[in-house]
N, C-alpha and C positions, 0 to 999 in steps of 0.2 A: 560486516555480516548482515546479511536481510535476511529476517525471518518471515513463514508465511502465517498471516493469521485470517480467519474468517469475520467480515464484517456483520456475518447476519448470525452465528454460535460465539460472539463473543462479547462481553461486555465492556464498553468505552474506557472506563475509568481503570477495569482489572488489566487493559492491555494497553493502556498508557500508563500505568506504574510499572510495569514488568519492564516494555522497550525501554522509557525514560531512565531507566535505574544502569539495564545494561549500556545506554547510550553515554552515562555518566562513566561508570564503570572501566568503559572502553576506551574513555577520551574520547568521544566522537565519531565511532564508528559500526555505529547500530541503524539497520534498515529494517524498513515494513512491508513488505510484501505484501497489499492488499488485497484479498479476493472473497466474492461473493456466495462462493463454494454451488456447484451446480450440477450434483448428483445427487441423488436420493440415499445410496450405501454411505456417502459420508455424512449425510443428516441423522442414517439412522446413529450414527457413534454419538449423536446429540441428545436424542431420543427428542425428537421433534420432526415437524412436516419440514418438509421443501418449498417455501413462497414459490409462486412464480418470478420469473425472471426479472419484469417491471418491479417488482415488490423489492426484489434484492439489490436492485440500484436503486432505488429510493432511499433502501436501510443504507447503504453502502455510504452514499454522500452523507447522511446524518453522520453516520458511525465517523467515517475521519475525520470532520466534520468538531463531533464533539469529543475525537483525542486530540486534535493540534489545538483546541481551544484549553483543553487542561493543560496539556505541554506548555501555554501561553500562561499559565496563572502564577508560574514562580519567577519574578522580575530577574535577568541575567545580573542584574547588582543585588540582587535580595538575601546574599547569602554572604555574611559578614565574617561569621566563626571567630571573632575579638576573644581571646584567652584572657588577657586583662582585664576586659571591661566583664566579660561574663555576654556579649552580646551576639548570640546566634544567628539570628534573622531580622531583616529589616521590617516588619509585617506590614508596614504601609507599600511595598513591592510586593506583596503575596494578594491577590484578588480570587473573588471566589468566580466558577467557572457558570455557573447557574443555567446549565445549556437545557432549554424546554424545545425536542422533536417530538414529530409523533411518536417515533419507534424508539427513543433512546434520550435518556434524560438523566443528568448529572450535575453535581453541584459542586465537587471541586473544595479547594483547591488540591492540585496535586503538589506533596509534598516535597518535593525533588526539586534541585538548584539544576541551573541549567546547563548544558555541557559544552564543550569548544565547537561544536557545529548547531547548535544554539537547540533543533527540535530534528529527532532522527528523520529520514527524507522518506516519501512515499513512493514505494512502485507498485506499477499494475500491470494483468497479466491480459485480462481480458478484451477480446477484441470485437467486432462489431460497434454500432453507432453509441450504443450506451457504454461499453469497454470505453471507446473513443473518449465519449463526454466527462468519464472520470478521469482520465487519465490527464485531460488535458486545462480539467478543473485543480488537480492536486498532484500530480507524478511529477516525480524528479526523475524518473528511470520507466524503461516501458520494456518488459519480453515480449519479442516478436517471434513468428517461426513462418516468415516468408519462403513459398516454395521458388520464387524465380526474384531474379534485380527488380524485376519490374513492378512485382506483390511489393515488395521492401520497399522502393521510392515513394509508392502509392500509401502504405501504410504510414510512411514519415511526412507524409507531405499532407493526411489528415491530422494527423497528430499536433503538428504544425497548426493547423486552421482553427483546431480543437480551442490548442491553448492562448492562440488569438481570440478567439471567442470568449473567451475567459477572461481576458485582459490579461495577459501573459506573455511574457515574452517565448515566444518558441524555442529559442536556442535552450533555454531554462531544463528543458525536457529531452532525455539522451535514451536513444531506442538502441537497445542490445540486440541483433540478431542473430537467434541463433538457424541451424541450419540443418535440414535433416537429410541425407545422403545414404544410398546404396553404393557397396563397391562389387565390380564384376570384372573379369577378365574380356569382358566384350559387354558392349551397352546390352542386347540379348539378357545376359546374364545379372547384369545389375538388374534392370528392370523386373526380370523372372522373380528375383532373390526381395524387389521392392513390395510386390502383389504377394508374395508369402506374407512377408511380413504385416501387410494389412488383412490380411485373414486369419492373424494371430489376434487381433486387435480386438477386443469385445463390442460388440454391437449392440 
């Protein structure tokens, strides 16, 4: 299950206790859907401004930034649970996260033992060269919505360069395509039926 949350309405430590707890929960199978949220109607549900765009991949890379650093504070052996001995946790395995950004600052530890996929994975959704740069700094999974093969190659094959750039293995990073389609009983009619539907679309 990936959930989406906003890196620039949400706070580091509230939304790596929430995933980490489900990740545990789950056995291992909790995702993050990261995104930088880039309308104004859903700032206002925050009741706060819209950064510009530069400003929300700045927060963004803090922000995951300083969750996989809390997700990192409970040692995968830190969690002992001894009925006998009375011995809960190892606290020499538990370190505090002490993360000083500009935009975002936490001190950890997060209290959560680790789960069988050690720290939930990050996806992003975002595209252009800053989308690109995060994705390829931190994503295990990337939505696409290439219109032709040839958007889709192009888009994997940054993504790729991305995570090279990073020191990354690229294969590490797996791009979902999805695809968006008209049907018509004649191209005519698909196409007619496509131009509707982009003048349904808010502007």
């Amino acid at each position: 299950m990936v959930s989406t949350y906003s890196t620039t309405y949400t706070e580091p430590y509230n939304l790596a206790r929430t995933l980490k707890t489900l990740d545990v929960v789950s056995n291992g199978r909790m995702g993050w859907n990261a995104v930088t949220t880039s309308n104004h109607e859903a700032a206002a549900n925050f009741g706060q401004p819209l950064p510009d765009r530069d400003t929300r991949y700045k927060m963004a890379h803090e922000h995951v930034e300083a969750v996989q650093t809390l997700w990192g504070t409970f040692g995968e052996e830190a969690y002992i649970h001894n009925k006998e001995t009375g011995e809960f946790v190892d606290m020499s395995q538990v370190k505090l996260a002490n993360y000083n950004g500009k935009y975002y600052q936490t001190r950890g530890p997060l209290p959560i033992p680790a789960s069988p996929q050690g720290q939930p994975p990050i996806f992003q959704a975002g595209g252009g060269e800053k989308g690109l740069e995060l994705a390829g700094r931190f994503a295990s999974g990337v939505y696409a919505n290439p219109f032709t093969k040839e958007d889709a190659k192009l888009h994997r094959m940054m993504l790729r360069k991305s995570a090279e750039a990073h020191g990354r293995n690229p294969d590490d990073i797996k791009m979902f395509a999805g695809f968006m389609f008209s049907i018509g009983k004649t191209v005519e009619e698909a196409l007619e039926r496509r131009y509707m539907m982009q003048e349904f679309a808010p502007r």
